[in-house]
Each structure stands twice: as structure tokens, then as C-alpha cells.
C-alpha atoms as an extended CHARMM CRD file, in Angstrom:
* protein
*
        74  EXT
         1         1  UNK       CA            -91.4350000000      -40.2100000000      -93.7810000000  PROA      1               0.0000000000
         2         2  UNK       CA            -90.3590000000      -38.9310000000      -90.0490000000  PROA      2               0.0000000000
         3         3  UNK       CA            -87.2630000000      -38.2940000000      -92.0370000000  PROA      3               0.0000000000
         4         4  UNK       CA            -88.2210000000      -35.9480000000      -94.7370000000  PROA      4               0.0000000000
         5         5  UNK       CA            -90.8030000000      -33.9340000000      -92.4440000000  PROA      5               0.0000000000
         6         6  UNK       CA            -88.0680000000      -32.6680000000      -90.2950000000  PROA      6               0.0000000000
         7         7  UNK       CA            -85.9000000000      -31.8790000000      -92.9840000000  PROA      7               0.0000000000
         8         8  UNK       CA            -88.7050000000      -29.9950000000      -94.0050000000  PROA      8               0.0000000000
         9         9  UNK       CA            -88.8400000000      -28.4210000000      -90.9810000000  PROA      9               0.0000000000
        10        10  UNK       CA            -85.0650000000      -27.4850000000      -90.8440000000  PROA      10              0.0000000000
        11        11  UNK       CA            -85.1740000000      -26.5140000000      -94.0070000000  PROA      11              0.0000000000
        12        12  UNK       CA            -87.8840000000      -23.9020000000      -93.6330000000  PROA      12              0.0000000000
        13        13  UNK       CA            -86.3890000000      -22.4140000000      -90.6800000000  PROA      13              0.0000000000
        14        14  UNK       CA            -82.9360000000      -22.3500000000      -92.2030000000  PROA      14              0.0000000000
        15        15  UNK       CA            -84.3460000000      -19.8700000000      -94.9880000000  PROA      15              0.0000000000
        16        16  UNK       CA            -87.2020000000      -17.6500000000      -92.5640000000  PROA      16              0.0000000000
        17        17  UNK       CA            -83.9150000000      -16.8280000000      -90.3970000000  PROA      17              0.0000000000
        18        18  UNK       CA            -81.1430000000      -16.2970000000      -93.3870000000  PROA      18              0.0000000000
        19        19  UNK       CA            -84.3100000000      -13.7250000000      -94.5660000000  PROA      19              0.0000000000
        20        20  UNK       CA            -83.0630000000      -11.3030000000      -91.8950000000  PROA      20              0.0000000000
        21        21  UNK       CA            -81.5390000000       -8.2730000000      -93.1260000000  PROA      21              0.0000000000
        22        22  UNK       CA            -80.8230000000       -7.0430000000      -89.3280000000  PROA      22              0.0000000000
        23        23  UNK       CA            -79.8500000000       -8.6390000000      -86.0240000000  PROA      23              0.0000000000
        24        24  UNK       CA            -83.0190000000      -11.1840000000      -85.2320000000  PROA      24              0.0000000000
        25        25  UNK       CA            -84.5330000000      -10.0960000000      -81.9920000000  PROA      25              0.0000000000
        26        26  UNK       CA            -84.6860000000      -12.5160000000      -78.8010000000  PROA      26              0.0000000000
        27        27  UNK       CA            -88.8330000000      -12.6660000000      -79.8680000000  PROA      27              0.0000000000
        28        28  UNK       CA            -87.7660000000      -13.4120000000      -83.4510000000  PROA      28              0.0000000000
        29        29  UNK       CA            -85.4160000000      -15.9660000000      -82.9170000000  PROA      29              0.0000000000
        30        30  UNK       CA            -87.6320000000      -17.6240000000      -79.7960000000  PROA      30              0.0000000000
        31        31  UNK       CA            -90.1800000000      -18.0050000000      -81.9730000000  PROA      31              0.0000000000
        32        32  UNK       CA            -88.2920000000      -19.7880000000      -85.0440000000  PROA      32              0.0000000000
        33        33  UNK       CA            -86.4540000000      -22.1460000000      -82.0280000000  PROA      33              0.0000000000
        34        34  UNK       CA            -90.0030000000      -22.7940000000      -80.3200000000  PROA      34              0.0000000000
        35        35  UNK       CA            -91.3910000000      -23.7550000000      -83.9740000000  PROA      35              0.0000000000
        36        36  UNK       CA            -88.5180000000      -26.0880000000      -84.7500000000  PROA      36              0.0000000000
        37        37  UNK       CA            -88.9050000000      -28.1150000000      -81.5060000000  PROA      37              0.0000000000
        38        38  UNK       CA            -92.3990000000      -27.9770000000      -81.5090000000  PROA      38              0.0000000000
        39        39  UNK       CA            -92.9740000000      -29.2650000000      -84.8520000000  PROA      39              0.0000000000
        40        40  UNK       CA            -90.3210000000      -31.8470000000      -83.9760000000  PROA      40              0.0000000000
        41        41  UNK       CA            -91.6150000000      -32.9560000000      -80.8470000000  PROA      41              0.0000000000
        42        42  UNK       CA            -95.2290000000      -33.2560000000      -82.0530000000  PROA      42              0.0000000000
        43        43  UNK       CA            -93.9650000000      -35.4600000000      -85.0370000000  PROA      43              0.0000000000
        44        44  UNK       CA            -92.3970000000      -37.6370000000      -82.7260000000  PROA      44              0.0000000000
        45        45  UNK       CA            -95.0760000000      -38.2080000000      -80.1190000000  PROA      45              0.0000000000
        46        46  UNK       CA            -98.1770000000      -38.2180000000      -82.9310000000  PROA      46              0.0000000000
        47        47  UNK       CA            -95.8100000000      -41.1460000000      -85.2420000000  PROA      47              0.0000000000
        48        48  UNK       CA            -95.1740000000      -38.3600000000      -87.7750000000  PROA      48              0.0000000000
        49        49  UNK       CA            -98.4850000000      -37.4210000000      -87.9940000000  PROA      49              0.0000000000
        50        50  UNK       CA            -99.1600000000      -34.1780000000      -89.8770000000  PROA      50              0.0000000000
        51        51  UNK       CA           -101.6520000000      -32.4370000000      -87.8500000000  PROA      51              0.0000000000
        52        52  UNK       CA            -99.4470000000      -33.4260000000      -84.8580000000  PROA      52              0.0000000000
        53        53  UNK       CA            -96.4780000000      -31.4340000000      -86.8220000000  PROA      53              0.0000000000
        54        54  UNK       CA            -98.6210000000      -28.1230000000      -86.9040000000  PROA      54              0.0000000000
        55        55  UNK       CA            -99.8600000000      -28.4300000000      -83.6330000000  PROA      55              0.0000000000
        56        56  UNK       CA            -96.7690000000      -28.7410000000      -82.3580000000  PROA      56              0.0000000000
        57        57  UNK       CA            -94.9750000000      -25.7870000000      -84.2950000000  PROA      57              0.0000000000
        58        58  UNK       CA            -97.5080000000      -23.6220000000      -83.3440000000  PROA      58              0.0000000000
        59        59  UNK       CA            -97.7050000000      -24.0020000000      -79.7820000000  PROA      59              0.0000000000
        60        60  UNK       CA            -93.7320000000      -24.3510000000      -79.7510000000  PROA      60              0.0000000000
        61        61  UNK       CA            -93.8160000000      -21.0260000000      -81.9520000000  PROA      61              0.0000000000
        62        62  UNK       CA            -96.3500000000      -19.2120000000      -79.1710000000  PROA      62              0.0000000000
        63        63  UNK       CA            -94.2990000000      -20.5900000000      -76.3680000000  PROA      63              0.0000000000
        64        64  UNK       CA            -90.8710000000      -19.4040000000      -77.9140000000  PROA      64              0.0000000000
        65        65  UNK       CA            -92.3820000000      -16.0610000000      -78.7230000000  PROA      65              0.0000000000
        66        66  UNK       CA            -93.5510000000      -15.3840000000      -75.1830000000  PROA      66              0.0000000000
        67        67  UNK       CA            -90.0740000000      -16.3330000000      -73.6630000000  PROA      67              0.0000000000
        68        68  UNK       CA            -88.0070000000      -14.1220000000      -76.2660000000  PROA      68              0.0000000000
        69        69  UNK       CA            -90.4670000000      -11.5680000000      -75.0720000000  PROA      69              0.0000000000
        70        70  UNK       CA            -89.6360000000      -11.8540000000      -71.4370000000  PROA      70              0.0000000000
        71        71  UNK       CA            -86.2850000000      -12.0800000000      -72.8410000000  PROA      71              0.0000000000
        72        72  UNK       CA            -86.1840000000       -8.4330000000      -74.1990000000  PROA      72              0.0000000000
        73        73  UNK       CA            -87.1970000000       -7.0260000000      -71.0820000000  PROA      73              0.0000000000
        74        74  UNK       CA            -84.4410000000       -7.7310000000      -69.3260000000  PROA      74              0.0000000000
């Protein structure tokens, strides 16, 4: 089950980044890279739960966006 969420996962952000018609900004891609390890990491310490999954993606995602922010103002 573990298995087939984070295929899920991959999948998902394998098609929201080919979607880009330009260059992905530092933001953009932080927050796709934050999501993917979040959502992973909170399936792996929850046991695959789901809520644990969302939870994690969204933090990850908030996380990732705030560092690809700092990012771009370098």
C-alpha cells in the first residue's frame, strides 16, 4: 500500500512539473520538492497513513515554497 501511495506521489509531481511551458522558478520547483518529501516522509512515520500523506505534503509544500522564496532573492 506504502508502495502505490508514493508512486502516486511521484507520479503527480512528474506531470505538475512536465506542465511547465517556461523555466520553473526556485519557488515553483521548492514547492513541488518540499511536497514530494513531505508526503513521503509523513507516509513513512504515520505507517502509510493517508491523512499523514497530506499533512506531510502540505507542510513539505509550505516549507519548500518559503526556501525557493529566499532562494530568488539572492
Amino acid at each position: 500500500m506504502l508502495r502505490t501511495k508514493l508512486s502516486f506521489v511521484l507520479l503527480l509531481s512528474a506531470f505538475a512539473l512536465s506542465g511547465c511551458n517556461s523555466n520553473p522558478s526556485k519557488q515553483d520547483i521548492g514547492t513541488v520538492s518540499g511536497s514530494v518529501v513531505g508526503g513521503v516522509v509523513g507516509a513513512v512515520i504515520t505507517g502509510g497513513s493517508t491523512w499523514g500523506t497530506v499533512a506531510g505534503a502540505a507542510a513539505g509544500g509550505l516549507v519548500g515554497n518559503k526556501i525557493g522564496k529566499d532562494l530568488e532573492k539572492r
